[in-house]
Wavefront OBJ file of the C-alpha trace (Angstrom):
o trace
v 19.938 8.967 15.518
v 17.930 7.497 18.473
v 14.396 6.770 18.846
v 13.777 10.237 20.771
v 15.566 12.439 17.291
v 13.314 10.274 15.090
v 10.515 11.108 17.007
v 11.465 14.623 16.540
v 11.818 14.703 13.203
v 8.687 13.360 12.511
v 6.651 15.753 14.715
v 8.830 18.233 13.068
v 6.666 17.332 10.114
v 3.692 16.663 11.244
v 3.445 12.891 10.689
v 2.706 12.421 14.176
v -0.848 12.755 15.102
v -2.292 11.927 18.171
v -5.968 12.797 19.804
v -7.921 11.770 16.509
v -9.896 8.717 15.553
v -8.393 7.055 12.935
v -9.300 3.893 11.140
v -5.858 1.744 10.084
v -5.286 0.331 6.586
v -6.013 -3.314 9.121
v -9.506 -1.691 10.089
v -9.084 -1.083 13.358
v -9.266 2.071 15.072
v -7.234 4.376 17.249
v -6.343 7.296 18.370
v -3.101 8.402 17.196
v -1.420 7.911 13.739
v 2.368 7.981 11.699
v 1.657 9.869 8.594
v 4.602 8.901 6.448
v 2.972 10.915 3.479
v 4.011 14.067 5.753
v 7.435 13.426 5.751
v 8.437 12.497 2.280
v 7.631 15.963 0.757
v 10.514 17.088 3.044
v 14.065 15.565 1.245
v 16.377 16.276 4.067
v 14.372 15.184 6.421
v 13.765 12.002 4.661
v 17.745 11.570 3.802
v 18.096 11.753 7.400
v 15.890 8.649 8.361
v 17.269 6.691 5.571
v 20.714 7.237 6.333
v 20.129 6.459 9.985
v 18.389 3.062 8.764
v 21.568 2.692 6.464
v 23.887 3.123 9.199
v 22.056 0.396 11.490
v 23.352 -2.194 8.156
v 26.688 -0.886 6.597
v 28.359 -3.809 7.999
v 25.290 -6.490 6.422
v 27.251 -6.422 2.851
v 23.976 -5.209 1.330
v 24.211 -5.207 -2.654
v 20.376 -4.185 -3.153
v 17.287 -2.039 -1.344
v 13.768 -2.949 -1.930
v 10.558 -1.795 -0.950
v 7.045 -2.228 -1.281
v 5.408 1.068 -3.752
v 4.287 3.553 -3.607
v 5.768 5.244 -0.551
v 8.454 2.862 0.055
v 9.907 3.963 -3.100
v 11.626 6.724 -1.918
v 12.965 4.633 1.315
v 14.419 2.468 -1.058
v 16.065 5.195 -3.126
v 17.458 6.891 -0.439
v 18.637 4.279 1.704
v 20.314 3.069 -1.521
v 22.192 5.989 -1.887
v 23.631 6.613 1.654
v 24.689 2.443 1.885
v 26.495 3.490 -1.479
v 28.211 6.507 0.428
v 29.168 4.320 3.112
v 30.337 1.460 1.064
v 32.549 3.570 -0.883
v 34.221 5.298 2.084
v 34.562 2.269 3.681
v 36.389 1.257 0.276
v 37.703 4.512 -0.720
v 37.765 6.754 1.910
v 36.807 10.464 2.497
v 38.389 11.229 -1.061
v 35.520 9.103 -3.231
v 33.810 12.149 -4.638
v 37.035 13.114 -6.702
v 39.175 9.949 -7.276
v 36.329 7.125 -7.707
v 35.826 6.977 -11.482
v 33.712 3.485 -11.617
v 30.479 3.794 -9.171
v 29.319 0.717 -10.367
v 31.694 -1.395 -8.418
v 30.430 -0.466 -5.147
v 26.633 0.181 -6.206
v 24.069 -0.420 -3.896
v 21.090 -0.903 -5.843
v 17.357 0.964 -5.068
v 13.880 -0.764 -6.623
v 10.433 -1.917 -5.259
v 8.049 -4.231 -5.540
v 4.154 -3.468 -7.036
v 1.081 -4.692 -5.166
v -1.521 -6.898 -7.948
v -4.968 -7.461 -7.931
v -4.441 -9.977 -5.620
v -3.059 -8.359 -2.770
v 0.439 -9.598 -3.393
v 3.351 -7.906 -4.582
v 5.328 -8.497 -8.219
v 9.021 -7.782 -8.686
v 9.228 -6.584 -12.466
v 9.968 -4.223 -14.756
v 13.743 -5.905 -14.637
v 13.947 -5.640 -11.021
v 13.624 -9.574 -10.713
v 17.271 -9.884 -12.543
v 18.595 -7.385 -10.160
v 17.751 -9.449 -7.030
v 18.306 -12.485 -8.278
v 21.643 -14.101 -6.014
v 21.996 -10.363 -4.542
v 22.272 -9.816 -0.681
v 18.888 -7.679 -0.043
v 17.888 -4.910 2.700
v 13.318 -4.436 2.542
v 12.496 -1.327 3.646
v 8.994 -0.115 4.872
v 7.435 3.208 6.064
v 5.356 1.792 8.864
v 5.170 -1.622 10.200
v 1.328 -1.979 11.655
v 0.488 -5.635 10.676
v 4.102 -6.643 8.775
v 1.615 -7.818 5.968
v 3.342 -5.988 3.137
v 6.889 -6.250 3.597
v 6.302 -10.201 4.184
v 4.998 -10.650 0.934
v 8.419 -8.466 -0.037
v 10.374 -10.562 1.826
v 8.874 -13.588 0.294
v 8.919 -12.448 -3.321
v 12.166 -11.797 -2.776
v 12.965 -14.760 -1.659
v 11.068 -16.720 -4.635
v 13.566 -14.563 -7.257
v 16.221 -16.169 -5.494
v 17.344 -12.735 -3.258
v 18.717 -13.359 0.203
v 16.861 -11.182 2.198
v 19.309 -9.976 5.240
v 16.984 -7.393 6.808
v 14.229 -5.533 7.027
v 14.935 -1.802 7.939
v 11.626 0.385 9.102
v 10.748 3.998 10.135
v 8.455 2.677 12.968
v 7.436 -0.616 14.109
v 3.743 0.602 15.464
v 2.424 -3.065 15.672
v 5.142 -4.670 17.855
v 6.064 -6.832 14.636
v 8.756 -9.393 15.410
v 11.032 -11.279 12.914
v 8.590 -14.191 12.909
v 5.664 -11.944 11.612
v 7.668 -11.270 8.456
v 8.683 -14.448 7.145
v 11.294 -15.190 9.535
v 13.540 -12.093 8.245
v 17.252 -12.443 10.024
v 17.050 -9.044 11.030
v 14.630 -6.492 11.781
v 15.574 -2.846 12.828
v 12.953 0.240 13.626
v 14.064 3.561 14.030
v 11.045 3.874 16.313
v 9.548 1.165 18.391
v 6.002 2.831 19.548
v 2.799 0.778 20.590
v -0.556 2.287 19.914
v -3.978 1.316 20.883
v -6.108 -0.535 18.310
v -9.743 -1.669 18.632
v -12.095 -3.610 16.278
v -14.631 -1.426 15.489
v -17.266 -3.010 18.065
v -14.921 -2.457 20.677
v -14.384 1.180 20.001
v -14.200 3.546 22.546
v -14.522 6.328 19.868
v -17.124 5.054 17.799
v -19.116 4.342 21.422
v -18.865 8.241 21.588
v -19.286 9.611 18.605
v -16.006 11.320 18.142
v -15.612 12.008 14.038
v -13.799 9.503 12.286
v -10.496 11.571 10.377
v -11.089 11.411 6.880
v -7.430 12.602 5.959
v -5.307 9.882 6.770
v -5.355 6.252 7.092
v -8.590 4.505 5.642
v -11.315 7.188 7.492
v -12.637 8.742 3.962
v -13.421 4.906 2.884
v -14.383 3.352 5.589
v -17.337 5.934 5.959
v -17.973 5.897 1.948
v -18.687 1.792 3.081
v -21.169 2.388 5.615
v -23.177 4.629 3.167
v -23.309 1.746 1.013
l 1 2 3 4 5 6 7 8 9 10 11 12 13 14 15 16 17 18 19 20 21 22 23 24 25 26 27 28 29 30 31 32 33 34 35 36 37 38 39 40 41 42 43 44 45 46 47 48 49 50 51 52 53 54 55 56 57 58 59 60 61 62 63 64 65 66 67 68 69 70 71 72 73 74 75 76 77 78 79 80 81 82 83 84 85 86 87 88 89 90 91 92 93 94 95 96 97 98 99 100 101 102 103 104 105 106 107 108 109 110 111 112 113 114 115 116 117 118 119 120 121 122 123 124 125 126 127 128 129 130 131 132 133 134 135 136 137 138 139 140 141 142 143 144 145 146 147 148 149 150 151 152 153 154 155 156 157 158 159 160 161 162 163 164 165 166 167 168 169 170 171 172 173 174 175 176 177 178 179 180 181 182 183 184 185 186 187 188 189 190 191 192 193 194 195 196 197 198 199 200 201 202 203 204 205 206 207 208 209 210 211 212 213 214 215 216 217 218 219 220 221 222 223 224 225 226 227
């Protein structure tokens, strides 16, 4: 798929919305927003973005796909599952359905990483033996600031995983390798660069235009300035 399908797709759903005032999860506002929540009600859809970020690393000898919860879960399961497809073709061929009896040999792995208290993100719940000496693909939703899938990357990289990518729905920050830890390789199905203003600067707020309270960080960001 190329950027212009993606795009598609995710109008298709409505997580493209554009012509609102939004405030981002970084606290800056804008005017136009990627609702990933919109598209993961919609399993086809969402196969089909995961398999397209799956095809962009067949070739990266990926063992295991992590993501940061809650949303990246499903990345994370679904990009497992289509690197396991392709692995086993590449192994098997077209035939793997019927004459593959042991899965487990060509596996690719799907987990995630929690965020704490502290704003950083655990690997548990067993997870942290899975990725320990494994060759592991981070997967993300929406890249704005890279913040979360660094600290991935990094606890990742604590466990003893070797990170080889970082594989993204849309890259809405203009996020480079360097802003997330230095990852080897970083692939966007979408490369899009939206306006963002600190709230003082805010052509919006100078106006008076409503702030959207159903996506992004509108409905608490007003709840604060009733405080």
């Amino acid at each position: 798929m190329n950027q212009q399908e993606v795009l598609r797709v995710l109008s298709k759903v409505g997580a493209v919305i554009t012509s609102s005032h939004i405030v981002y999860t970084s606290g800056k506002h804008g005017t136009a927003y990627v609702n990933k929540d919109a598209l993961y009600p919609h399993t086809d859809e969402t196969s089909r973005l995961c398999y397209a970020i799956a095809e962009r690393f067949e070739d990266d000898y990926i063992e295991v796909v992590i993501a940061p919860a809650i949303g990246g879960v499903i990345l994370s399961q679904w990009t497992a599952h289509h690197l396991t497809e392709i692995k086993g073709h590449k192994l098997y061929g077209s035939s793997i359905r019927l004459s593959v009896a042991n899965r487990s040999s060509y596996e690719v792995l799907g987990v995630y990483a929690e965020k704490t208290e502290i704003d950083t993100f655990i690997i548990k719940r067993g997870y942290d033996k899975i990725v320990a000496g494994k060759n592991v693909l981070v997967v993300e939703d929406v890249l704005t600031t890279g913040g979360s899938a660094k600290k991935v990357i990094e606890a990742t990289r604590v466990l003893g995983g070797n990170v080889v990518g970082l594989g993204v729905l849309c890259n809405r920050g203009g996020i480079t390798p360097q802003d997330v830890a230095n990852v080897p390789k970083l692939i966007a199905l979408v490369d899009v660069k939206l306006d963002a203003w600190d709230e003082a600067d805010c052509p919006l707020c100078a106006q008076n235009v409503p702030i959207n309270t159903d996506v992004g960080k509108g409905r608490e960001y007003l709840a604060n300035k009733k405080k």
